[in-house]
NUPADREN-52030 format. One record per residue (C-alpha): residue number from 1; residue in one letter; x, y, z. Coordinates in steps of 0.05 Angstrom, whole numbers, plus 5000, padded with zeros to 4 digits. Layout:
resi = NUM resn = A X = X Y = Y Z = Z
...
***
This chain:
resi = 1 resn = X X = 5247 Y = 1598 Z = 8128
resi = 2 resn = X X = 5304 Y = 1541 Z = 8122
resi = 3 resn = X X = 5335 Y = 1510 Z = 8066
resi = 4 resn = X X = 5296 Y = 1460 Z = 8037
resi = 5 resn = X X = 5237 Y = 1490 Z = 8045
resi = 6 resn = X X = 5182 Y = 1496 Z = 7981
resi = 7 resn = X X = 5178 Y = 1564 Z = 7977
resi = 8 resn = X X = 5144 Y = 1620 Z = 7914
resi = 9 resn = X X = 5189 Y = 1689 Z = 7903
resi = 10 resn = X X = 5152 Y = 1746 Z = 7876
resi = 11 resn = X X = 5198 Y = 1780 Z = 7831
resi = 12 resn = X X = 5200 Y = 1847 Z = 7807
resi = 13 resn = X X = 5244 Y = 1882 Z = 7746
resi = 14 resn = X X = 5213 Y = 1836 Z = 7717
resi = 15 resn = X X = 5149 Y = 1811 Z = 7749
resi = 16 resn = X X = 5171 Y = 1746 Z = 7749
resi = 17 resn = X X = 5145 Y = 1689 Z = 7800
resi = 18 resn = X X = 5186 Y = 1615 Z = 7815
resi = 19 resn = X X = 5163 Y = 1560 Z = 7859
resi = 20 resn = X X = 5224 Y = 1519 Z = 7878
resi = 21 resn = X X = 5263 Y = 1494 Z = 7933
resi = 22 resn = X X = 5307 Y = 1539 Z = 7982
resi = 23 resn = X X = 5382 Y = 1532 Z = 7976
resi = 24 resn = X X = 5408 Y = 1587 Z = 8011
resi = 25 resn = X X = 5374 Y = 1657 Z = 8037
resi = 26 resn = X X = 5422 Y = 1721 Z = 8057
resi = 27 resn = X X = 5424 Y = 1796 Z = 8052
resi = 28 resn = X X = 5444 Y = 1796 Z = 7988
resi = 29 resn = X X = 5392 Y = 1751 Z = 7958
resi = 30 resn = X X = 5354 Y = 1681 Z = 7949
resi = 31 resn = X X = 5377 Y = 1616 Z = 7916
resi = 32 resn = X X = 5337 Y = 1573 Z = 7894
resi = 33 resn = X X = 5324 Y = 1502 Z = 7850
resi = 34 resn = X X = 5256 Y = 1514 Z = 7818
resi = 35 resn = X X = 5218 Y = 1531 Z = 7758
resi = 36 resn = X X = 5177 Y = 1595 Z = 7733
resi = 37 resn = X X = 5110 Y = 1585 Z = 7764
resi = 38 resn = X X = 5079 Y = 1601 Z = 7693
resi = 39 resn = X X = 5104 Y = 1531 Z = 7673
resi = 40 resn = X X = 5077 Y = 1490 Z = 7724
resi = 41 resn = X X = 5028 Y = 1459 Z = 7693
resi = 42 resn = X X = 5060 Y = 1435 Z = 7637
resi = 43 resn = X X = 5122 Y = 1419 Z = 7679
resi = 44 resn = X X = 5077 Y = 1371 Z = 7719
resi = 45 resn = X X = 5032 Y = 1347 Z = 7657
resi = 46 resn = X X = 5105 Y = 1323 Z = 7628
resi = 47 resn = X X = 5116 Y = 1271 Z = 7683
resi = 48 resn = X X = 5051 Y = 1239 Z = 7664
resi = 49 resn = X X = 5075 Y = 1229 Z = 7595
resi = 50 resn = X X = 5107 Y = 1159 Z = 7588
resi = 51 resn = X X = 5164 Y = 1157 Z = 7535
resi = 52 resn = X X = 5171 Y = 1224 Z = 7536
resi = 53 resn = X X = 5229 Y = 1267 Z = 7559
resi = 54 resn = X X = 5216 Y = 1321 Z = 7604
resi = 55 resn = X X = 5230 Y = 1389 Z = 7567
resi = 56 resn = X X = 5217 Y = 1431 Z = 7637
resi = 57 resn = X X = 5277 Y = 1423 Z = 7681
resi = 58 resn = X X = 5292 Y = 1465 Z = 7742
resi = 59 resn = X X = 5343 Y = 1515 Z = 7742
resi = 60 resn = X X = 5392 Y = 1534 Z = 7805
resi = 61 resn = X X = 5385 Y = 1611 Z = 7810
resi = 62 resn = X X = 5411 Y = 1665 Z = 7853
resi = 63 resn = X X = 5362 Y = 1716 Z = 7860
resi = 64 resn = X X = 5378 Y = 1784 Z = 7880
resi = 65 resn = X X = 5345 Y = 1816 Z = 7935
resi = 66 resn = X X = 5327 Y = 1886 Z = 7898
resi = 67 resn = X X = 5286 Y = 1840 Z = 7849
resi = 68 resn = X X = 5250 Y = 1799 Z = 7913
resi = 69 resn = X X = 5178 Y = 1824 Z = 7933
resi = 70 resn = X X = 5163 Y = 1774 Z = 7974
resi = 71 resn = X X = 5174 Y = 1705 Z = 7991
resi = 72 resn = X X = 5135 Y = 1648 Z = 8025
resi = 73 resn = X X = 5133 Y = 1575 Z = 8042
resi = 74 resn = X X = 5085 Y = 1540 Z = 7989
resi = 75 resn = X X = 5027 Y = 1506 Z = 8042
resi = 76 resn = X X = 4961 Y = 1488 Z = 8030
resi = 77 resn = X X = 4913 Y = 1548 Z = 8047
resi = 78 resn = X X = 4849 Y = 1523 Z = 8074
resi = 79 resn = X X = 4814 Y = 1476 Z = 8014
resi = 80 resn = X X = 4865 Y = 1512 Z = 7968
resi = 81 resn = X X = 4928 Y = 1467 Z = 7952
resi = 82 resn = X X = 4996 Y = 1485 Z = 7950
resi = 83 resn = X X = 5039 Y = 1474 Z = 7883
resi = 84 resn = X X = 5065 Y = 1420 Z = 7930
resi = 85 resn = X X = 5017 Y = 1381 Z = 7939
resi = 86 resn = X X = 4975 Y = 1396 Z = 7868
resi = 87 resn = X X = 5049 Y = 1361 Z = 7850
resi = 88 resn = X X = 5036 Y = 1310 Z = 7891
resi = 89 resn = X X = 4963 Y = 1299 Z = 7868
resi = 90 resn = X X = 4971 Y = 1289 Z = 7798
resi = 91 resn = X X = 5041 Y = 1248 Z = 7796
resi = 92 resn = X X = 5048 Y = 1210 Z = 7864
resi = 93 resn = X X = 5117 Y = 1241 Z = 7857
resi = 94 resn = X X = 5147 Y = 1293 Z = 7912
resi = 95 resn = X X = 5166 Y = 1352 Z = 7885
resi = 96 resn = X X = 5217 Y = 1355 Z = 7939
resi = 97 resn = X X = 5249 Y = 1293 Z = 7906
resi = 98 resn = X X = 5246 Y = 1324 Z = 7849
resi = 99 resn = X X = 5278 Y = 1393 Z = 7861
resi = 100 resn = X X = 5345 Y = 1367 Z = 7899
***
């Protein structure tokens, strides 16, 4: 994994899960720019909303490594998208561009 990579962390204490970018990975945890992958939906239904202000932003977050689970790079997965490019899909917007 590098920085600036899309990635998901699995969270535990509580089971938690964010989809953001990578900012910085170490021994004693993750950083990230992202959002709670409960929210994406609305998150990317906001952008699609002319007029309206976007009430989801990202957060910068350091993550602890006791709390991580796992953690992979969002891809697609055979004929199943990634939150990447379901982003990508619905707003013509990179959610790279997005997350800096």
């Amino acid at each position: 994994m590098q920085k600036g990579n899309i990635v998901v962390i699995n969270l535990q204490n509580p089971r938690e899960k964010i989809l953001g970018i990578l900012l910085d990975i170490n021994t004693a945890g993750i950083t990230v720019r992202g959002i709670d992958v409960h929210s994406f939906n609305d998150w990317t239904n906001s952008f699609l909303k002319k007029g309206n202000e976007i009430s989801i932003t990202p957060s910068t977050i350091f993550l602890p490594m006791h709390r991580v689970l796992s953690c992979y790079i969002d891809e697609d997965s055979g004929s199943v998208p990634s939150f990447s490019t379901q982003f990508k899909n619905k707003t013509s917007i990179n959610i790279k561009d997005i997350l800096k």
